[in-house]
C-alpha positions in Angstrom: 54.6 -13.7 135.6 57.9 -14.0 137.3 56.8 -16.6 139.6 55.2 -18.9 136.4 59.0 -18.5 135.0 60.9 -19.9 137.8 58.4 -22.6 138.4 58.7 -24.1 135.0 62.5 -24.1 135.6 62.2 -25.6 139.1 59.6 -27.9 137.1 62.3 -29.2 134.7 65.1 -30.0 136.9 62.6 -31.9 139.1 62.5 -29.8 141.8 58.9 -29.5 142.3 56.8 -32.6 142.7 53.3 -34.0 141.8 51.3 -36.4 144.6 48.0 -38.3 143.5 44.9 -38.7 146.2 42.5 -41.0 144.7 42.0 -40.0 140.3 43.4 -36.7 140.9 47.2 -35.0 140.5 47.6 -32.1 142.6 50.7 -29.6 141.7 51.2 -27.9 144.9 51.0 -23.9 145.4 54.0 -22.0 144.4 55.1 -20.0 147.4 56.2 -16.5 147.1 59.0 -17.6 148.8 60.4 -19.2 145.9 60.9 -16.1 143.6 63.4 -13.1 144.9 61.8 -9.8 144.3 65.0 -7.8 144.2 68.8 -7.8 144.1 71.3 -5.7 145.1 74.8 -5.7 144.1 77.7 -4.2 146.4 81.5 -3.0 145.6 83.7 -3.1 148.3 84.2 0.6 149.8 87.9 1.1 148.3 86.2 1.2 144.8 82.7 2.6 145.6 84.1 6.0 146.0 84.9 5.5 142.6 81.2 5.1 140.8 80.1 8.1 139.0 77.3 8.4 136.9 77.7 8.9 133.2 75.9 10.9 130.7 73.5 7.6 129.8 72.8 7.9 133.5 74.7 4.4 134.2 76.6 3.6 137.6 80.5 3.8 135.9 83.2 2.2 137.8 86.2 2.8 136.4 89.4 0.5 136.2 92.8 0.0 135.4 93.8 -2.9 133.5 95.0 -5.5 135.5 93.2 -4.2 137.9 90.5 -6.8 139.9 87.6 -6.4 142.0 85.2 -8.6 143.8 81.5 -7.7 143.7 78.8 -9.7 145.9 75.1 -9.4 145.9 72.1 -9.6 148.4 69.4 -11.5 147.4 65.5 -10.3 148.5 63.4 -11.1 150.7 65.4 -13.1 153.3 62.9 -16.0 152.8 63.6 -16.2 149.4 63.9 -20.1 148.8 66.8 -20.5 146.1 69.4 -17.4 145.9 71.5 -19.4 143.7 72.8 -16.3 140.7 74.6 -15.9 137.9 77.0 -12.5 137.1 78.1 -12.5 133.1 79.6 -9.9 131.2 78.4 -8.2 128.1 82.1 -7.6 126.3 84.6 -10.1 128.2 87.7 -8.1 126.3 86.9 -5.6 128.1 86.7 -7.4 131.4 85.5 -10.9 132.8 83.5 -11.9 135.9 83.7 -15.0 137.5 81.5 -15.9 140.4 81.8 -11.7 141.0 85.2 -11.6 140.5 85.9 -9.0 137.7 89.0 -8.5 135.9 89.8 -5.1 133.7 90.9 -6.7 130.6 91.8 -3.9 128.2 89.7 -0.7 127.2 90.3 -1.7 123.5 86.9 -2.0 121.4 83.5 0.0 123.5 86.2 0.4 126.3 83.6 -0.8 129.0 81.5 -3.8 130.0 78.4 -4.2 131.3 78.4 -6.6 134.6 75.4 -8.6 135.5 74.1 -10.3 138.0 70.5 -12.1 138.3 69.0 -15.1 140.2 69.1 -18.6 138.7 66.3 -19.4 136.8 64.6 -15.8 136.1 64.4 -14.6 132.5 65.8 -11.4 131.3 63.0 -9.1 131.1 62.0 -9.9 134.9 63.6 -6.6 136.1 65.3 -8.5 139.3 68.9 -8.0 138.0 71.4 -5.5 139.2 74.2 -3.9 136.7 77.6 -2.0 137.0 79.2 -0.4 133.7 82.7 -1.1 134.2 85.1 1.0 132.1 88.7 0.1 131.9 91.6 2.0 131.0 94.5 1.1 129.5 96.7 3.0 132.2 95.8 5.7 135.0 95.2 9.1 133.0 95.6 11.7 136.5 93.3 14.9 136.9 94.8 18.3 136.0 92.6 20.0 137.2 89.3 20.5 139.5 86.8 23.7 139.1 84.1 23.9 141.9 80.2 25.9 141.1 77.1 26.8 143.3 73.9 28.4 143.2 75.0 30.2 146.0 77.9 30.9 148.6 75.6 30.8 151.4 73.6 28.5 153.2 71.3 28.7 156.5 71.6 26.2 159.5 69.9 22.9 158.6 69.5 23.5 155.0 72.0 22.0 152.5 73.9 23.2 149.3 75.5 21.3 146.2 78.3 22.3 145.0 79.0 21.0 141.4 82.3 20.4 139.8 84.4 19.8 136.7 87.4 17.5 136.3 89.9 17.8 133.7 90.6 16.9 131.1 87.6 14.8 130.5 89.7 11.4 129.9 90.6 11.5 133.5 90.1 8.0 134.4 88.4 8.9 138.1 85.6 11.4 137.9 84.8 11.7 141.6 86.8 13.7 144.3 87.6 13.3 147.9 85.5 16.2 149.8 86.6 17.6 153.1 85.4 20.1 155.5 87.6 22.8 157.5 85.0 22.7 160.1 82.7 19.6 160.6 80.7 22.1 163.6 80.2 24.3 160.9 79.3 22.3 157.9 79.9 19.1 156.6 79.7 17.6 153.3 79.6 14.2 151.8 80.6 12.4 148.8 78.6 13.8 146.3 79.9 17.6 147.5 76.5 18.5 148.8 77.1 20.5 151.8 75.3 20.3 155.1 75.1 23.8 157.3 75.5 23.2 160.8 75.8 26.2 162.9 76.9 29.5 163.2 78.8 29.5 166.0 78.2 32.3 168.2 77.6 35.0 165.5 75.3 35.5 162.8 77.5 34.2 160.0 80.3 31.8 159.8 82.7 30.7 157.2 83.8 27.3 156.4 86.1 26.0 153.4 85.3 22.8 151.1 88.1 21.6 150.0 87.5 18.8 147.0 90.4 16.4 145.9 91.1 13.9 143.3 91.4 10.4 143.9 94.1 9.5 141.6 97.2 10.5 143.6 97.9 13.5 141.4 97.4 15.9 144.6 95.0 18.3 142.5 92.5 19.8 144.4 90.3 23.0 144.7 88.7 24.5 147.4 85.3 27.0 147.9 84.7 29.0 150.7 81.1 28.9 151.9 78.7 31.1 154.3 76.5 29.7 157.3 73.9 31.9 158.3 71.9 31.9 161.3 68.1 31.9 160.7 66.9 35.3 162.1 63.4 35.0 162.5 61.5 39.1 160.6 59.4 40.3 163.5 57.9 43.0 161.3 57.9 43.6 157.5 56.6 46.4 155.4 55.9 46.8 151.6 56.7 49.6 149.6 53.6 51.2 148.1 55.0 52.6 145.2 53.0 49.8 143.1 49.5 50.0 144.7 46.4 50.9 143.3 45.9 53.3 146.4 48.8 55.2 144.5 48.1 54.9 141.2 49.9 52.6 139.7 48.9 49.6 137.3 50.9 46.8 136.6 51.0 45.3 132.4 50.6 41.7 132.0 53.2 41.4 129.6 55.9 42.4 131.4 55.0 39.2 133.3 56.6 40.2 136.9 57.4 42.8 139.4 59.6 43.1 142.3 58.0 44.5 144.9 60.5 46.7 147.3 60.0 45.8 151.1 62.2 46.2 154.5 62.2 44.1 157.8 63.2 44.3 161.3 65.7 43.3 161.9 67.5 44.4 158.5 69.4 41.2 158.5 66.8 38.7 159.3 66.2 35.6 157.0 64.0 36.4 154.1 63.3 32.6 153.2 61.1 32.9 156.8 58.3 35.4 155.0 55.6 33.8 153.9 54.0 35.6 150.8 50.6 34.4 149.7 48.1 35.9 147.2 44.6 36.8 146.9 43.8 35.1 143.6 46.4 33.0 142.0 44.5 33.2 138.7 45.4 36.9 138.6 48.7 36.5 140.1 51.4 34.3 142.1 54.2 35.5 144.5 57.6 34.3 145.5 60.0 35.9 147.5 58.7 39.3 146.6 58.4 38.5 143.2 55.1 38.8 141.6 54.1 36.6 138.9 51.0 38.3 136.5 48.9 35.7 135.4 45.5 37.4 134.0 43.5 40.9 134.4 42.3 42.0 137.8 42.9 43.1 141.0 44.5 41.2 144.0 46.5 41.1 147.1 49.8 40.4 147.7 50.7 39.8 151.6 54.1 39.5 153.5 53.7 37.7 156.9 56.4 37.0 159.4 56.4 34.1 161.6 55.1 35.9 164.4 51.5 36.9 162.5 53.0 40.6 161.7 52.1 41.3 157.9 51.6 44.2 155.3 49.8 43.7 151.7 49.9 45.3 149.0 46.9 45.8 146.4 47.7 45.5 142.6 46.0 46.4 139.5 46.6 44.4 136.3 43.7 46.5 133.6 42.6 45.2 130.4 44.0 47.0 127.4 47.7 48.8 129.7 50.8 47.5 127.3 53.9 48.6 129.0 57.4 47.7 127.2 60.4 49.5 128.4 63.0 47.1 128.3 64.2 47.1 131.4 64.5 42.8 131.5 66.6 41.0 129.6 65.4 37.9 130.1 61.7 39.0 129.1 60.6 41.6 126.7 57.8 40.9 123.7 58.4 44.2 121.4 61.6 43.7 118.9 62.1 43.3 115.0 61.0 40.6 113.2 63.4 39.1 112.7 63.5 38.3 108.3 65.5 37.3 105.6 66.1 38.8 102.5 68.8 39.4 99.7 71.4 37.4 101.4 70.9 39.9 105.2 68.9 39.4 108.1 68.4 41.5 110.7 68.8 41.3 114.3 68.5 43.4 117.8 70.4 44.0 120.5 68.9 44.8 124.1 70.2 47.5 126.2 68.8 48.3 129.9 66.2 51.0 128.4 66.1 50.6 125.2 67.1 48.0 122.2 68.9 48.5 118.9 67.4 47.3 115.6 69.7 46.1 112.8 67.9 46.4 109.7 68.0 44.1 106.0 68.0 44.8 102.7 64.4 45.0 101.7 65.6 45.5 97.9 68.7 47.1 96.7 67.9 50.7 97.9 65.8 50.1 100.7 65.7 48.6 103.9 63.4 47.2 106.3 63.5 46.2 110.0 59.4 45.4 111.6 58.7 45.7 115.3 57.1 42.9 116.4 55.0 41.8 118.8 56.1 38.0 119.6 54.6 37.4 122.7 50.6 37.6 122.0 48.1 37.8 122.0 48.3 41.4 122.6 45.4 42.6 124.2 43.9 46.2 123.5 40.8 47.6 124.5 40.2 51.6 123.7 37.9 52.2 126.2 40.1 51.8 128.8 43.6 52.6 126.8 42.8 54.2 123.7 46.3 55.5 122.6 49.6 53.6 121.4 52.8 55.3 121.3 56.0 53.9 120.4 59.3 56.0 121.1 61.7 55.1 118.5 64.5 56.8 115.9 63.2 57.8 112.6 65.8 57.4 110.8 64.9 59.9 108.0 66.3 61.9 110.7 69.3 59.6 112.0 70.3 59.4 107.9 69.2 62.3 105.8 73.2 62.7 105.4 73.1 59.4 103.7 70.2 60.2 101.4 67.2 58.9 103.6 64.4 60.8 102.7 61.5 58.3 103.4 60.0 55.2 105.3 56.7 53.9 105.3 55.4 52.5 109.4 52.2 50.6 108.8 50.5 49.3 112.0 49.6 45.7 110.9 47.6 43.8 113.5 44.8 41.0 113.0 42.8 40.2 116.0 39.3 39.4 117.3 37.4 41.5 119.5 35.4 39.4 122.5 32.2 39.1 120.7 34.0 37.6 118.0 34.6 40.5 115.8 37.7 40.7 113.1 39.7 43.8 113.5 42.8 44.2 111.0 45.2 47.2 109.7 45.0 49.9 112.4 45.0 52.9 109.9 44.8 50.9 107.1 47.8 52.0 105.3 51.2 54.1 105.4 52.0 56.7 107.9 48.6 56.6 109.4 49.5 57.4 113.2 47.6 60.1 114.5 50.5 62.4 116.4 54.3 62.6 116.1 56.4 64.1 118.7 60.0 65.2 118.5 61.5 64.6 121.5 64.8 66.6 122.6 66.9 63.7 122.6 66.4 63.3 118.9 63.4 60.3 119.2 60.1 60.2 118.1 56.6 59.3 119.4 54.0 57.8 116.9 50.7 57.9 118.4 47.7 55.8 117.4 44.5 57.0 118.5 42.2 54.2 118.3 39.2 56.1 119.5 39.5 57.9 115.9 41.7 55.8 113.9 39.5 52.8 111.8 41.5 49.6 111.3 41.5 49.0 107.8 38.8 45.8 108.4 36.6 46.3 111.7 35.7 50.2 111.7 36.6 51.8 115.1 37.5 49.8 117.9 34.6 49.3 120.6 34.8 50.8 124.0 33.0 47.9 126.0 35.2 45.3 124.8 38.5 44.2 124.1 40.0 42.8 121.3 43.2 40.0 121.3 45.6 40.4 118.6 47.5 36.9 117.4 49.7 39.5 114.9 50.9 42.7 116.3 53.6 44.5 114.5 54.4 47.8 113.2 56.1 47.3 109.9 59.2 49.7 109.5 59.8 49.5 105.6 60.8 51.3 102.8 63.6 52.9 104.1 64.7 54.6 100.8 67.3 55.5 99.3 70.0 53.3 100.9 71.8 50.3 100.1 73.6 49.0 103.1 72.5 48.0 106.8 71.4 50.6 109.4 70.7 50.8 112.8 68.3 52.3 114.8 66.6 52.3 118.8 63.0 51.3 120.2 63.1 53.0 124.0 59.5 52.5 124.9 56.1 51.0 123.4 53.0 51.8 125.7 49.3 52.2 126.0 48.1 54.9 127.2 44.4 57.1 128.4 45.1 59.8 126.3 47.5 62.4 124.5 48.1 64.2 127.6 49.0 61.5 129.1 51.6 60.6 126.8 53.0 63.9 127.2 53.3 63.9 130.6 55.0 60.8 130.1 57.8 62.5 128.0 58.4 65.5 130.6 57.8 63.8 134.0 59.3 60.0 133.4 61.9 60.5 130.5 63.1 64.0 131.7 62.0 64.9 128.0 60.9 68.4 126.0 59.1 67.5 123.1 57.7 69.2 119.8 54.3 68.7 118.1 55.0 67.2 114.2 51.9 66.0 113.4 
């Protein structure tokens, strides 16, 4: 398409040529020589170290007004037959361009312009063009001051690390900085402040300082000290195997990760040389120690060091094991539902162990906070975990002073077993949980037993199957007779085998006494 373009404008000004041989005119091939695939422009070096990128993602080179710069271009491929071009301007106000020439004009109107530069004789939507966004200001506004950021304060030989930055105030004119090194044998860094480890030195770890400057003259600058580690090969590893199935333990797909525990020899080699690899990644993933859970199963999770040493670990995610005990903040499915109503809402607040609920006002004297569910389905099977138990307040207890004398918890869940069966209501009603345990702390578990608790559509749950729930909430309402917002904590929601379990749960894990209510 290009190449059809420029020939009909070579065409016009009689640049190409027709020849006749015998009855017939013969328009000679079009070369690919004659049409420049590309174009580059270039800014001498003194104002190159000035082009930042803006939030548009344009190439910005800012100005002064009075201020000139000339710009020249490179043409491509070499053989290209005519590298005649044309620059323009898009607001010449702003500032003006003559044969690349460009004069800051005045930042008055958008405050920039948009410099161009193309081949003769190409249209506008051909793509070979090159642009600078030239902003001009109306005098030099200096830097006051320069804050540096990084993922991280270390970085191992060979690798690199960016360090980001912030000028202020943000009508600075020049957004880029002058970066310098204490020790170029140690690291360097370039333009852009991404840091390149070199060595060591003799020891394990060195220290070098970045030092970042601003280019206006205003002597402002800020400096970040950063660590060079050696890379210290792990010639043995070993996983902890607190987690495994040989001991045990199961892991809960929705609490989505675990961190396994492991030590090396030596102690301070580099981690990043472990390899970790998994036995099905449709079960789970692994990272750096971190285990992603990605369905139900069993698999492997191995460690191996660069010399073929390597320990695994074997991990059990079961159908039907809910485990929420709040211990990430960044991840955690079970808290109020969060509602509306007579001008409140409610919210909740997470604590490492437990979170606080904040209820609303369900109706003048009662009020209402639900526990729900958010990140489903939520997948229950009572064959292999029969029993739920939540540990939470009841507040009849945390506010009898206050006149609390009732609340109504009402297990409301809607869900389809595998064979395709609906299951709704576990209890069917108010109050329906099977066991209540006072704990010595003041808590209480409610206990569901699924194995003789109907849901109120669905009968029993069956034992050979499981069933996912799309809703899954227990509904704290009714909190009667109060008028204003209350308060109160979820510390655990779990699945469990059975009852005993759930008491041994109380004394062994939470350091608990408890006594039997219901």
């Amino acid at each position: 398409m290009k190449r059809n373009y420029l020939y009909a404008a070579l065409l016009s000004i009689g640049l190409l040529h027709t020849s006749c041989s015998d009855d017939t005119n013969v328009v000679p091939n079009v070369s690919e020589a004659f049409c420049p695939d590309a174009i580059e422009m270039q800014v001498p070096e003194e104002f190159s170290k000035l082009i930042y990128t803006d939030g548009t993602g344009a190439e910005v080179l800012p100005l002064i007004k009075g201020q000139e710069v000339t710009l020249s271009c490179t043409v491509s491929p070499e053989t290209a037959t005519y590298k005649d071009v044309v620059w323009s301007t898009s607001d010449a106000t702003v500032a003006s361009v003559d044969g690349g020439k460009v004069v800051a004009l005045s930042e008055k109107g958008l405050g920039y312009s948009i410099i161009n530069v193309m081949p003769v004789g190409m249209f506008s939507g051909s793509g070979v063009a090159a642009n600078l966004k030239v902003k001009v200001d109306e005098h030099l506004r200096q830097t006051t001051e320069i804050t540096l950021s990084s993922e991280s304060d270390e970085v191992y030989e060979g690798e690199q690390l960016a360090i980001k930055y912030d000028i202020m105030p943000e009508s600075a004119t020049y957004r880029t900085l002058a970066w310098t090194s204490s020790d170029t044998k140690t690291a360097t860094v370039d333009s852009k402040g991404v840091v390149t480890a070199i060595s060591s030195g003799s020891g394990t770890t060195a220290t070098v300082e970045i030092t970042a400057t601003a280019l206006d003259g205003s002597n402002v600058s800020a400096k970040k000290t950063i660590k060079v580690k050696r890379v210290v090969d792990p010639v043995e590893v070993s996983i902890d195997q607190k987690y495994s199935t040989e001991n045990g333990y199961c892991c809960a797909l929705n609490e989505q990760e675990l961190k396994l525990d492991f030590t090396t020899n030596p102690s301070d080699c580099t981690l990043s040389q472990l390899t970790w690899t998994t036995s099905n990644e449709a079960v789970a993933t692994v990272e750096g120690g971190v285990v992603k859970f990605k369905g139900f199963g069993n698999v492997t999770i191995t460690a191996t060091c660069p010399n073929g040493n390597s320990s695994s670990i074997n991990l059990t995610i079961p159908v039907g094991l809910l485990r929420e005990l709040y211990h990430n903040p960044n991840h955690y499915s079970v808290y109020n539902a969060k509602q509306s109503g007579n001008g409140t809402s409610s919210s909740h607040e997470w604590h490492d162990g437990y979170i606080t609920v904040t209820t609303y006002s369900q109706n003048a004297t009662a009020q209402r906070a639900d526990i729900k569910w958010w990140d489903t389905p939520a997948v229950l099977h009572a064959g292999n975990y029969p029993i739920i138990a939540i540990k939470v307040d009841d507040v009849k207890d945390l506010y009898k002073a206050e006149g609390v004398t009732t609340r109504n918890l009402n297990f409301d869940c809607v869900g389809k077993s595998e064979s395709g069966a609906d299951f709704k209501a576990l209890g069917g009603g108010n109050n329906k949980y099977t066991g209540d345990l006072l704990c010595s702390d003041g808590s209480h578990v409610f206990i569901y037993d699924m194995s003789t608790l109907a849901f109120g559509t669905g009968g029993l749950a069956p034992t050979n199957e499981s069933i996912s729930f799309n809703t899954f909430q227990l509904k704290y309402a009714d909190i009667k007779t109060i008028n204003h917002q209350i308060t109160y904590n979820i510390y655990w929601f779990q699945t469990f085998k059975s009852v005993d379990d759930v008491k041994k749960y109380i004394t062994d894990v939470d350091g608990l006494t408890y006594e039997v209510k219901k």
